[in-house]
C-alpha atoms as one frame of an Amber mdcrd trajectory, in Angstrom:
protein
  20.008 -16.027  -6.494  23.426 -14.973  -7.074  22.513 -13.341 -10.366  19.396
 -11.641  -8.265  22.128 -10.284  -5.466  24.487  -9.029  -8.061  21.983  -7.049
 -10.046  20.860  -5.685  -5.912  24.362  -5.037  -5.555  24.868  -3.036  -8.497
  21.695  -0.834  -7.989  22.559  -0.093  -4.567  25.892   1.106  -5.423  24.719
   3.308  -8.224  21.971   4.581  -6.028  24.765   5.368  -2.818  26.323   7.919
  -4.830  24.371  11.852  -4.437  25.224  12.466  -7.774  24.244   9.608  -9.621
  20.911  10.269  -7.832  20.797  14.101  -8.881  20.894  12.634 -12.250  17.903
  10.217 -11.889  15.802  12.766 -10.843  16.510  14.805 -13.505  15.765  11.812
 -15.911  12.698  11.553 -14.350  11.160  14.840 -16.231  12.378  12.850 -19.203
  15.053  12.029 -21.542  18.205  13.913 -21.572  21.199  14.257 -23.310  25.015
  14.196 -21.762  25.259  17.730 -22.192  22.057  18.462 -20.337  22.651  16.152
 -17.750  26.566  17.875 -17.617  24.823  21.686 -16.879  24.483  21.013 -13.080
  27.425  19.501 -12.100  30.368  21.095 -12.166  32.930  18.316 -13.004  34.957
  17.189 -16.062  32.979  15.185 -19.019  34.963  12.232 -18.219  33.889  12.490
 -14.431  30.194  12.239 -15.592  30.284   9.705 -17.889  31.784   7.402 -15.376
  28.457   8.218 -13.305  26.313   7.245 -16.878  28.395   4.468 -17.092  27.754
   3.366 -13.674  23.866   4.015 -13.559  23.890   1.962 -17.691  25.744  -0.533
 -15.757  22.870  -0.887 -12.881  20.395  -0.745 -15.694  18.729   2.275 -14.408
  19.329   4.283 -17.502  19.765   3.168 -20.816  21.283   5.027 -23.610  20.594
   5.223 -26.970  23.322   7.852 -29.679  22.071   9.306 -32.739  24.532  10.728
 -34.465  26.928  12.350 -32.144  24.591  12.925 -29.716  23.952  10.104 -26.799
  20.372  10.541 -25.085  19.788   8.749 -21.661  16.665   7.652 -20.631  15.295
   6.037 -17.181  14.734   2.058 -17.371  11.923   0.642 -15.166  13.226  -2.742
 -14.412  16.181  -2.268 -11.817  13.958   0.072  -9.756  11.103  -2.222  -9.525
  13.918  -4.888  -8.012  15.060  -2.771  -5.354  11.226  -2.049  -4.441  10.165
  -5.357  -4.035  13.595  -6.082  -2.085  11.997  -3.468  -0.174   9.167  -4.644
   0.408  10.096  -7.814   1.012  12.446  -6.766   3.990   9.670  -4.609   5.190
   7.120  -7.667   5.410   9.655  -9.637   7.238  10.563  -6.600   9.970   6.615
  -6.075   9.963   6.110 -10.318  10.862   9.148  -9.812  13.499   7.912  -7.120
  15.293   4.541  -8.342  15.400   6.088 -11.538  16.596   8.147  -9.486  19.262
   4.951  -7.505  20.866   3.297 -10.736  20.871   5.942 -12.619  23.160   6.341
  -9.263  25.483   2.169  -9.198  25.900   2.557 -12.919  26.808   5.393 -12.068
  28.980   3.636  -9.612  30.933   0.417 -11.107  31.603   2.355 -14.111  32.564
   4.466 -11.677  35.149   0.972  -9.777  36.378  -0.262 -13.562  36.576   2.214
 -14.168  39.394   1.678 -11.050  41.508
């Protein structure tokens, strides 16, 4: 579980920053290279390459040089994780609040019962 909550942890924090999330979406039409993923953002290489490093890091982008050119590419694997933590908190709110209107129904026709 620890392993499970770090990998959470570090998709989370890649996914908290606006930019790092600018450049998802723009992996998301497809594979890019630094320089096209640079073009938007108006900040120094270095700057963006800590945001690659960070998203490689998460393993929600994977990277892959040829030559001197490094191409990035979206990964599948970390995404799915943080959709079925998702979903999993979802089902549990879901079972609580079912659980809640339940009690309150009983409460109330327990209340009406007395007057």
């Amino acid at each position: 579980m620890p392993k499970y909550s770090n990998s959470l942890d570090n998709l989370f924090h890649a996914l908290g920053d606006p930019t790092r999330r600018s450049i998802l979406e723009r992996l998301s039409m497809g594979p890019a290279t630094v320089g096209e993923l640079a073009e938007p953002f108006k900040m120094a290489l270095p700057s963006l390459m800590q945001h690659l490093g960070v998203l490689e890091d998460s393993s929600l982008v994977r990277s892959e040089k040829v030559g001197r050119v490094r191409t990035y590419k979206l990964t599948q694997d970390s995404m799915k994780a943080g959709e079925d933590w998702f979903v999993r908190q979802r089902t549990l709110w879901d079972r609580r609040l079912d659980q809640l209107d339940s009690y309150l129904l009983e409460m109330k026709e327990k209340e009406n019962g007395k007057n």
